[in-house]
Backbone and ligand atoms as CSV (ligand in chain L), in Angstrom:
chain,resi,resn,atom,element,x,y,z
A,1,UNK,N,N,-25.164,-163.169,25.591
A,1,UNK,CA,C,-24.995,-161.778,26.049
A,1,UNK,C,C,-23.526,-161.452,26.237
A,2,UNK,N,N,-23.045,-162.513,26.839
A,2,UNK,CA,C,-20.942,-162.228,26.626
A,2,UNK,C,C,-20.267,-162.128,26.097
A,3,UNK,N,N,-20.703,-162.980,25.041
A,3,UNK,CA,C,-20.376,-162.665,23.651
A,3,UNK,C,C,-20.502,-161.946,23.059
A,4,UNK,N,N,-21.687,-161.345,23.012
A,4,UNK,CA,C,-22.158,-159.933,22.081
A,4,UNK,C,C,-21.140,-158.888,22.591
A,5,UNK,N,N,-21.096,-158.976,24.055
A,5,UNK,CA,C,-20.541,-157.578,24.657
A,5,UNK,C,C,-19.257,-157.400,24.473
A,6,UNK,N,N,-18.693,-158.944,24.106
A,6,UNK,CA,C,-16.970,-159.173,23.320
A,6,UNK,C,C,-16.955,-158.219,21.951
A,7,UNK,N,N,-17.939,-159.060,21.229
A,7,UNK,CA,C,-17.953,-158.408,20.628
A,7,UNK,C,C,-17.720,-157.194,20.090
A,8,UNK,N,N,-18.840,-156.636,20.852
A,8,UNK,CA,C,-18.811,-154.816,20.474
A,8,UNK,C,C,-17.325,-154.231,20.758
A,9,UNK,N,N,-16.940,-154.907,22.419
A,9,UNK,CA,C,-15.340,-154.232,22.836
A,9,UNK,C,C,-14.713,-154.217,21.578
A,10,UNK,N,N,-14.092,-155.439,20.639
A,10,UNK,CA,C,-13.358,-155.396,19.671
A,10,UNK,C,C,-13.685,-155.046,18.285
A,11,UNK,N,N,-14.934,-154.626,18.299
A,11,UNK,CA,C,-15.352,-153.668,17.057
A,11,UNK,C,C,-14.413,-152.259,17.649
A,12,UNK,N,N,-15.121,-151.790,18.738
A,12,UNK,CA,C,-14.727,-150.385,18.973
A,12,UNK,C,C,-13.018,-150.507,19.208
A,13,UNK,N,N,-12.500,-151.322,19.669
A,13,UNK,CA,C,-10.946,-151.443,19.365
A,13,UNK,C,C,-10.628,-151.229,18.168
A,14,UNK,N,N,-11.813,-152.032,17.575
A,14,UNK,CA,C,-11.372,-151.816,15.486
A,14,UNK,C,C,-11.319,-150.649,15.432
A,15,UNK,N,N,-12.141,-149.429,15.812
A,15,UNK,CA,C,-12.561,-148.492,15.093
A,15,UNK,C,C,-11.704,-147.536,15.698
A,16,UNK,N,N,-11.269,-147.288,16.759
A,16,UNK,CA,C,-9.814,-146.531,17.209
A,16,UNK,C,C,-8.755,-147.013,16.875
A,17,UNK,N,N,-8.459,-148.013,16.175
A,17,UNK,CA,C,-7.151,-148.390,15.480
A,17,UNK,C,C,-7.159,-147.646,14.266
A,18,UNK,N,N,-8.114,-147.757,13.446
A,18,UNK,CA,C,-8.682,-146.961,12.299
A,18,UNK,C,C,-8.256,-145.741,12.761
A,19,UNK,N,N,-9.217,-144.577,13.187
A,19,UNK,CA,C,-8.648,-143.585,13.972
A,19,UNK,C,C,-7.266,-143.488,13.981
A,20,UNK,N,N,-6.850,-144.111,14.502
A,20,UNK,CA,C,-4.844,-143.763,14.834
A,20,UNK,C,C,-4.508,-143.755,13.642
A,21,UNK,N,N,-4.647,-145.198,12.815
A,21,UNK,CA,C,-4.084,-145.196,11.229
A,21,UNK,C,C,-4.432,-144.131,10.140
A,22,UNK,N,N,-5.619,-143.770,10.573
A,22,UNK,CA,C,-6.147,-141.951,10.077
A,22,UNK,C,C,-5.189,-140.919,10.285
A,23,UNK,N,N,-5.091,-140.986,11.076
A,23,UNK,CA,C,-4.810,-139.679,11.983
A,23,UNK,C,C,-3.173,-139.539,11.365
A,24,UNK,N,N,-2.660,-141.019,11.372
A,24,UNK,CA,C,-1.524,-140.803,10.944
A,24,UNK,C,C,-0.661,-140.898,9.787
A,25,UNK,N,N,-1.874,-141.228,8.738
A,25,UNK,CA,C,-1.956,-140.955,7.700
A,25,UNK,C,C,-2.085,-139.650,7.170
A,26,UNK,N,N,-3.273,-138.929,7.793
A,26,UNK,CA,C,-2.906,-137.172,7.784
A,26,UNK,C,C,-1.638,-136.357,7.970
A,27,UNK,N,N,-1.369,-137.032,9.185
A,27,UNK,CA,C,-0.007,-136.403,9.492
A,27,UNK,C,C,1.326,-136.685,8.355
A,28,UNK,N,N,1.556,-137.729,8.201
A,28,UNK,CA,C,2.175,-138.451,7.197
A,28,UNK,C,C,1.864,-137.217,5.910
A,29,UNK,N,N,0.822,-137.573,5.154
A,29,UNK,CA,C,0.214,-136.310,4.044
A,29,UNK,C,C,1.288,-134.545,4.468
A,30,UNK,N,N,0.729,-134.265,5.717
A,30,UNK,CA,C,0.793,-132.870,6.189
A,30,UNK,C,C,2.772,-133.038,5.619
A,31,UNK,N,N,3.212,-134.031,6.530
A,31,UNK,CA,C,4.785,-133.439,6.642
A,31,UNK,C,C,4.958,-134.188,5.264
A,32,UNK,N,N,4.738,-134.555,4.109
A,32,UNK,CA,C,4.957,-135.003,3.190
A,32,UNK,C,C,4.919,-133.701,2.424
A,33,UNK,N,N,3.540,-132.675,2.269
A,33,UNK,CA,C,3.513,-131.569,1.576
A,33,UNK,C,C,4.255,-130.692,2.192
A,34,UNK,N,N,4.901,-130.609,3.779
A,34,UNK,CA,C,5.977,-129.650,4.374
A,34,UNK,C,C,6.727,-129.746,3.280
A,35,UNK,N,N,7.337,-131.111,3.097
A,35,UNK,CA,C,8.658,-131.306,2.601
A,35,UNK,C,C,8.662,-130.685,1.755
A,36,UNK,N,N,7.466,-130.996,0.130
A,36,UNK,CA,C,7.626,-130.061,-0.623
A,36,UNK,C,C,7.632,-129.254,-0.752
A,37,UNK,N,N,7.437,-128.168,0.229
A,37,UNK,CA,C,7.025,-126.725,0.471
A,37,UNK,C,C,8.527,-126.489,0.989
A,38,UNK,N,N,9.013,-127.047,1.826
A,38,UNK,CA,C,10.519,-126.764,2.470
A,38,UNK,C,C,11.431,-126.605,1.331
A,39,UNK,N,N,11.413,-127.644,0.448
A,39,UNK,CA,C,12.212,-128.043,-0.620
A,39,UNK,C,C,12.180,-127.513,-1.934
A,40,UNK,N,N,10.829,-126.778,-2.385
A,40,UNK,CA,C,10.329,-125.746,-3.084
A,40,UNK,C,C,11.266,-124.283,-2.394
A,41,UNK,N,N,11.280,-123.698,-0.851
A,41,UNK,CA,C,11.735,-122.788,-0.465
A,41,UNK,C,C,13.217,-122.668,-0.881
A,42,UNK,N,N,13.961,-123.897,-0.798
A,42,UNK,CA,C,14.960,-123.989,-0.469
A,42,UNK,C,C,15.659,-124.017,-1.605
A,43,UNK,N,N,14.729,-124.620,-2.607
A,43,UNK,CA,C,15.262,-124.225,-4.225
A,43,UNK,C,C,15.466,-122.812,-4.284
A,44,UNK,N,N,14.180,-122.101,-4.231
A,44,UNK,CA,C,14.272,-120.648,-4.103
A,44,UNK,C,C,15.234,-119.843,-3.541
A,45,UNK,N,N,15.798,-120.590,-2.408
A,45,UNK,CA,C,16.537,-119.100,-1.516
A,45,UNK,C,C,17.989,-120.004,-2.727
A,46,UNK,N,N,17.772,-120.893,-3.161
A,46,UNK,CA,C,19.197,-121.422,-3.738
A,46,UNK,C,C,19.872,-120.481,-4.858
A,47,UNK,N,N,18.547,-120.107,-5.646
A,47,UNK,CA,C,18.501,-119.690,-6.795
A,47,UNK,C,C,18.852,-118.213,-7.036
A,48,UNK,N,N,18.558,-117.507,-5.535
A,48,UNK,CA,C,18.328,-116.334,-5.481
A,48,UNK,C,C,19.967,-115.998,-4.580
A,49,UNK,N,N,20.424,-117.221,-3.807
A,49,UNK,CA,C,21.717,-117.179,-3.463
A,49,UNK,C,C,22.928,-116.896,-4.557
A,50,UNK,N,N,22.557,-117.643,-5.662
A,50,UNK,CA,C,23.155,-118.000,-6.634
A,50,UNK,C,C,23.731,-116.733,-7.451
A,51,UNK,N,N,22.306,-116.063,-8.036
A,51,UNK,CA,C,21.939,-114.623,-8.628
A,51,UNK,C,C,22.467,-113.271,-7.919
A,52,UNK,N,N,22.598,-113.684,-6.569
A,52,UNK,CA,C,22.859,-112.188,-5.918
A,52,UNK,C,C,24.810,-113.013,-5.683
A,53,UNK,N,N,25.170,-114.359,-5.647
A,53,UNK,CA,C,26.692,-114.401,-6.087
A,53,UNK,C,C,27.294,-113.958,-7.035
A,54,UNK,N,N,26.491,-114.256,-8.009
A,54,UNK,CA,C,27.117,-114.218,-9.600
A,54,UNK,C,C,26.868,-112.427,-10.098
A,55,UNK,N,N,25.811,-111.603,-9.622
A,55,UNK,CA,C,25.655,-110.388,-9.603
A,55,UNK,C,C,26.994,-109.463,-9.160
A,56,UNK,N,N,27.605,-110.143,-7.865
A,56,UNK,CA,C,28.927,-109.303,-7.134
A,56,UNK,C,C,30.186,-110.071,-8.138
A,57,UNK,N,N,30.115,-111.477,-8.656
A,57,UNK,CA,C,31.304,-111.309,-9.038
A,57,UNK,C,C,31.247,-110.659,-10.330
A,58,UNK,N,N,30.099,-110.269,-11.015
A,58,UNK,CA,C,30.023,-109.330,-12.539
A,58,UNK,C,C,30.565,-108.128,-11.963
A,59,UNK,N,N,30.153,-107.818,-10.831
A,59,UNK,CA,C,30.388,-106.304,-10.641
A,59,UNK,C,C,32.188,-106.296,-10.400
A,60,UNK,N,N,32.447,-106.886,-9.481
A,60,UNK,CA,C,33.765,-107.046,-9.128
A,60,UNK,C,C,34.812,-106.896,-10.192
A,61,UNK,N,N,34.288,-108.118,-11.629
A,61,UNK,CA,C,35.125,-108.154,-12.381
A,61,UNK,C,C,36.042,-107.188,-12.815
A,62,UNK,N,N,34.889,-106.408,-13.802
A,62,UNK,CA,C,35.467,-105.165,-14.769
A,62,UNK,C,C,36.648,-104.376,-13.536
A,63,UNK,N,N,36.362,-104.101,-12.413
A,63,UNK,CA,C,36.551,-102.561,-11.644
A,63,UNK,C,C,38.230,-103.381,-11.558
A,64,UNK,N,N,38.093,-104.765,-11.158
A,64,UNK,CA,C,39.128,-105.769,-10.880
A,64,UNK,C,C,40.276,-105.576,-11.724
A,65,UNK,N,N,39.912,-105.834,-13.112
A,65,UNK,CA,C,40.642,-105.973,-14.225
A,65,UNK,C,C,41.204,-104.443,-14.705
A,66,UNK,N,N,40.432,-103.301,-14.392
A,66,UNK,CA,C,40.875,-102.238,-14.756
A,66,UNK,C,C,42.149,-101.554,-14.150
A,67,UNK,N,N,41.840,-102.342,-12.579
A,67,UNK,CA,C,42.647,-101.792,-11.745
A,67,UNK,C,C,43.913,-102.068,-11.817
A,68,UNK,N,N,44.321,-103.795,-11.789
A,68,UNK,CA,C,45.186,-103.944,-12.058
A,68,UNK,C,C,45.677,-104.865,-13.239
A,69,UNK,N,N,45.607,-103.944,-14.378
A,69,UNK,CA,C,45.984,-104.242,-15.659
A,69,UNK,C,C,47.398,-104.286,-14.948
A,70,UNK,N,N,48.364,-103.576,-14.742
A,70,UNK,CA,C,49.829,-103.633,-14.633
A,70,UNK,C,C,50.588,-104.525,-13.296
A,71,UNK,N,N,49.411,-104.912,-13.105
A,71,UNK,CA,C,49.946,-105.485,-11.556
A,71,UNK,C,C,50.171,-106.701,-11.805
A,72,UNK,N,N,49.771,-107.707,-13.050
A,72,UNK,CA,C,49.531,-108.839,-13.212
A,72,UNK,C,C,48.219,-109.284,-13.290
A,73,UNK,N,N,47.868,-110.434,-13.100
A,73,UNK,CA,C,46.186,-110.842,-12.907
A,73,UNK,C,C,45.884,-111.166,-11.278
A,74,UNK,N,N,47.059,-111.298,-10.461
A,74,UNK,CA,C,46.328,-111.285,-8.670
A,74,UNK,C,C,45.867,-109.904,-8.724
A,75,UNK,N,N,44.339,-110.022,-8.043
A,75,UNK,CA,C,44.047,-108.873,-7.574
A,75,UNK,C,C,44.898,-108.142,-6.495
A,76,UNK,N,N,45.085,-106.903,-5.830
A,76,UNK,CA,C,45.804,-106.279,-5.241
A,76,UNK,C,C,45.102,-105.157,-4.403
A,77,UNK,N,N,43.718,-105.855,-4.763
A,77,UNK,CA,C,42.642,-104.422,-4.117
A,77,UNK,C,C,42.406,-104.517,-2.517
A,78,UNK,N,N,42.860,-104.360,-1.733
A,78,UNK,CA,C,42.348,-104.463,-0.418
A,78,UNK,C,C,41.327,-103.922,0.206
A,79,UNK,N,N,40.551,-104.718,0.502
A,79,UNK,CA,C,38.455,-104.332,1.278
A,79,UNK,C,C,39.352,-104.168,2.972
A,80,UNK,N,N,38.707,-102.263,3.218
A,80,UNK,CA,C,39.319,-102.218,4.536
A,80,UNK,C,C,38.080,-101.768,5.033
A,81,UNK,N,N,37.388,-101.924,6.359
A,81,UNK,CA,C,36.195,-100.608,6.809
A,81,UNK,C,C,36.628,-100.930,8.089
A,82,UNK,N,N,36.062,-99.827,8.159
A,82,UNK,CA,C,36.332,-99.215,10.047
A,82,UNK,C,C,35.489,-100.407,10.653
A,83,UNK,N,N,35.747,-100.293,11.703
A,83,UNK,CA,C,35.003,-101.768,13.001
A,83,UNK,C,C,33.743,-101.390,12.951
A,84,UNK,N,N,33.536,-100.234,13.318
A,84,UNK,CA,C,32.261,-99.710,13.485
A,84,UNK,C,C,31.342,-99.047,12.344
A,85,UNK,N,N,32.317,-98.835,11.133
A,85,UNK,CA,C,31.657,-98.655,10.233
A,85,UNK,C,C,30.841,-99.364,8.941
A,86,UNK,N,N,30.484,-99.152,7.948
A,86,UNK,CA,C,28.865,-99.765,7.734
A,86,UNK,C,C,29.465,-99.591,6.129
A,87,UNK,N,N,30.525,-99.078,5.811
A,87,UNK,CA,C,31.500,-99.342,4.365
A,87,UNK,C,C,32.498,-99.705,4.108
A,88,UNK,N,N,32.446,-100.405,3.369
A,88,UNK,CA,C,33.632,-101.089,2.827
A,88,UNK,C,C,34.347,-100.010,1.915
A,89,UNK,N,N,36.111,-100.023,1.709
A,89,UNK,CA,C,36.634,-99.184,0.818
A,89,UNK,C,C,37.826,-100.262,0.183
A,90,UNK,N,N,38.555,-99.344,-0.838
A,90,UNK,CA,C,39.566,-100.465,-0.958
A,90,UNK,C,C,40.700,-99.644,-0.597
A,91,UNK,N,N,41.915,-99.764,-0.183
A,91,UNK,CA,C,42.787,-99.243,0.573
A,91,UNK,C,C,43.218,-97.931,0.413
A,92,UNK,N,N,43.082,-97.556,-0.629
A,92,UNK,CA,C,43.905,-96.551,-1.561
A,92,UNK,C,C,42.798,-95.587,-1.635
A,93,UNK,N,N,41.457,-95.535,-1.069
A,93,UNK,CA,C,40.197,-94.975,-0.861
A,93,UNK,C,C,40.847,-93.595,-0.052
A,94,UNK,N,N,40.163,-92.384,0.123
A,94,UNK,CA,C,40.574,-90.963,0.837
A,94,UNK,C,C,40.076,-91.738,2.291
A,95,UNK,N,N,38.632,-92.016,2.267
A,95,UNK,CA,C,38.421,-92.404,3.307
A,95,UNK,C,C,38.720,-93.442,4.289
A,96,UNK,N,N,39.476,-94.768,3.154
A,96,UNK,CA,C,40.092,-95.163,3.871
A,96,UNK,C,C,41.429,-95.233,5.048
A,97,UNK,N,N,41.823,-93.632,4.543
A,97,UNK,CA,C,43.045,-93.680,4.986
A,97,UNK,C,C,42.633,-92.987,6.553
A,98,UNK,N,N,41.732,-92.462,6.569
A,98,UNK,CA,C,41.146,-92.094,8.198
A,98,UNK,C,C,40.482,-92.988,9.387
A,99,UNK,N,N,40.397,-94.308,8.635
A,99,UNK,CA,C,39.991,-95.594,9.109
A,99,UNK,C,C,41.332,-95.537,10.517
A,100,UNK,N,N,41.060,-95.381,11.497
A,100,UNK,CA,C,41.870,-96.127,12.603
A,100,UNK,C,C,41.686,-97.501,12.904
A,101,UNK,N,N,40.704,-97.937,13.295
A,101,UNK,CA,C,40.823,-99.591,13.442
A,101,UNK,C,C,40.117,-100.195,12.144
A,102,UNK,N,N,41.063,-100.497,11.236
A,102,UNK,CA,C,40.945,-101.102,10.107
A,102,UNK,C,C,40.568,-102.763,10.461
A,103,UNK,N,N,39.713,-103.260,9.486
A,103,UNK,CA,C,38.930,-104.474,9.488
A,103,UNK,C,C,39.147,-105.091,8.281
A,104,UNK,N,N,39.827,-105.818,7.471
A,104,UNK,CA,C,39.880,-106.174,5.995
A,104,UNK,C,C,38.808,-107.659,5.859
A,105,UNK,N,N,38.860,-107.740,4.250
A,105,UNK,CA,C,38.027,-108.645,4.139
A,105,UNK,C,C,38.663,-109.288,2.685
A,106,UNK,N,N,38.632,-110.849,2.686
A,106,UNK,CA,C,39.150,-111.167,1.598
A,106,UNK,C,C,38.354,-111.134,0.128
A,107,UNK,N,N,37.174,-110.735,0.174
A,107,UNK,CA,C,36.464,-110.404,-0.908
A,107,UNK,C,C,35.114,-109.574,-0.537
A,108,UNK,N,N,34.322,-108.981,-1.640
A,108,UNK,CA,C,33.139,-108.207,-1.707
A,108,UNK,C,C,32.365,-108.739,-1.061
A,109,UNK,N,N,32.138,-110.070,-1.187
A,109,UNK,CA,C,31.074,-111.309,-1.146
A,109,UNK,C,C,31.673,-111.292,0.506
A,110,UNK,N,N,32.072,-111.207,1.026
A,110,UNK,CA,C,32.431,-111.211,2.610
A,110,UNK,C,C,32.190,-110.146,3.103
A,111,UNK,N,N,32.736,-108.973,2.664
A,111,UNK,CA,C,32.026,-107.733,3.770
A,111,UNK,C,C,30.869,-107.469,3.365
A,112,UNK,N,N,29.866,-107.891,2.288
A,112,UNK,CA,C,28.548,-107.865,2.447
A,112,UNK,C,C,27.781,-109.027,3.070
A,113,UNK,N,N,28.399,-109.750,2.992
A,113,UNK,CA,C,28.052,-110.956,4.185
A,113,UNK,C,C,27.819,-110.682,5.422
A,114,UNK,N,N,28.694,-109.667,5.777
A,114,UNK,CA,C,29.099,-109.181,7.216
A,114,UNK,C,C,27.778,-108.178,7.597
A,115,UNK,N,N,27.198,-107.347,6.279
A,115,UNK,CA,C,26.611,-106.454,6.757
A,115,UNK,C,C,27.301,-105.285,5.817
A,116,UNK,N,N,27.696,-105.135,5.657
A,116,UNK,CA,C,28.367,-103.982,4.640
A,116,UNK,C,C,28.129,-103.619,3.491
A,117,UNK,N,N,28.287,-102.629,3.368
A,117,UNK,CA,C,27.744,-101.571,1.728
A,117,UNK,C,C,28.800,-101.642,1.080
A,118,UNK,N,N,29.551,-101.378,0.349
A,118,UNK,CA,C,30.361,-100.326,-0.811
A,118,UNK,C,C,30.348,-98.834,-1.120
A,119,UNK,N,N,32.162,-98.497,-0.739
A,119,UNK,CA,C,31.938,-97.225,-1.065
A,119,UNK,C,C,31.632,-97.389,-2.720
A,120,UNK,N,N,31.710,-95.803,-2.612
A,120,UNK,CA,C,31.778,-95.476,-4.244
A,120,UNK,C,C,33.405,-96.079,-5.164
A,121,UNK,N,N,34.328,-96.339,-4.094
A,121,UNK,CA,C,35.642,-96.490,-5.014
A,121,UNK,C,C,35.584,-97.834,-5.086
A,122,UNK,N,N,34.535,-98.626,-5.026
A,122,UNK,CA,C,34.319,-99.573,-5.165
A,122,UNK,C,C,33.403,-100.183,-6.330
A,123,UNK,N,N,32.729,-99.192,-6.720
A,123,UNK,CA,C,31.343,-99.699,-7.483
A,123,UNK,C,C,32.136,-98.953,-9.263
L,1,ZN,ZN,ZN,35.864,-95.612,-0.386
């Protein structure tokens, strides 16, 4: 009878060890398919980081090169917007010149970073 009742204790020990090694085998599975799902996302926002970079420097280019054909090849365009305002201009803009607390930015890709549009003397 003491034996038997040994017994059974270390069956049912067996069978909640099982259990745990289940359980954490699921879990294991679960954050295994996170990963790919994280890492799938993360391709994505990469790709789409990438596309909306390479989109501003196409745009940038041409307006870049037109501007200052005579200036040399440094650009010379200065990104100014008001503190409080919600556009970017480049210096020589009408509106920029009513800007009182001027804010500059060393490229496109930065004051839209910030939150910022483009005027029209920009696009
Ligand atoms: Zn402007």
């Amino acid at each position: 009878m003491k034996s038997k009742n040994k017994k059974t204790r270390k069956s049912s020990s067996k069978v909640l060890e099982n259990n745990v090694v289940n359980s954490f085998l699921k879990v294991k599975k679960d954050v295994i398919k996170m990963e790919a799902e994280l890492s799938a996302l993360k391709q994505n926002y990469q790709r789409l980081y990438k596309l909306f970079e390479l989109n501003i420097l196409n745009n940038k280019e041409p307006k870049v090169v037109v501007k200052t054909k005579n200036v040399s090849t440094t650009k010379k365009v200065k990104l100014v917007a008001s503190k409080n305002g919600k556009k970017v201009h480049s210096d020589n803009c009408p509106f920029a010149k009513n800007i009182k607390k001027q804010i500059t930015f060393k490229s496109k890709y930065d004051a839209l970073k910030q939150g910022y549009g483009l005027c029209a003397c920009l696009k």
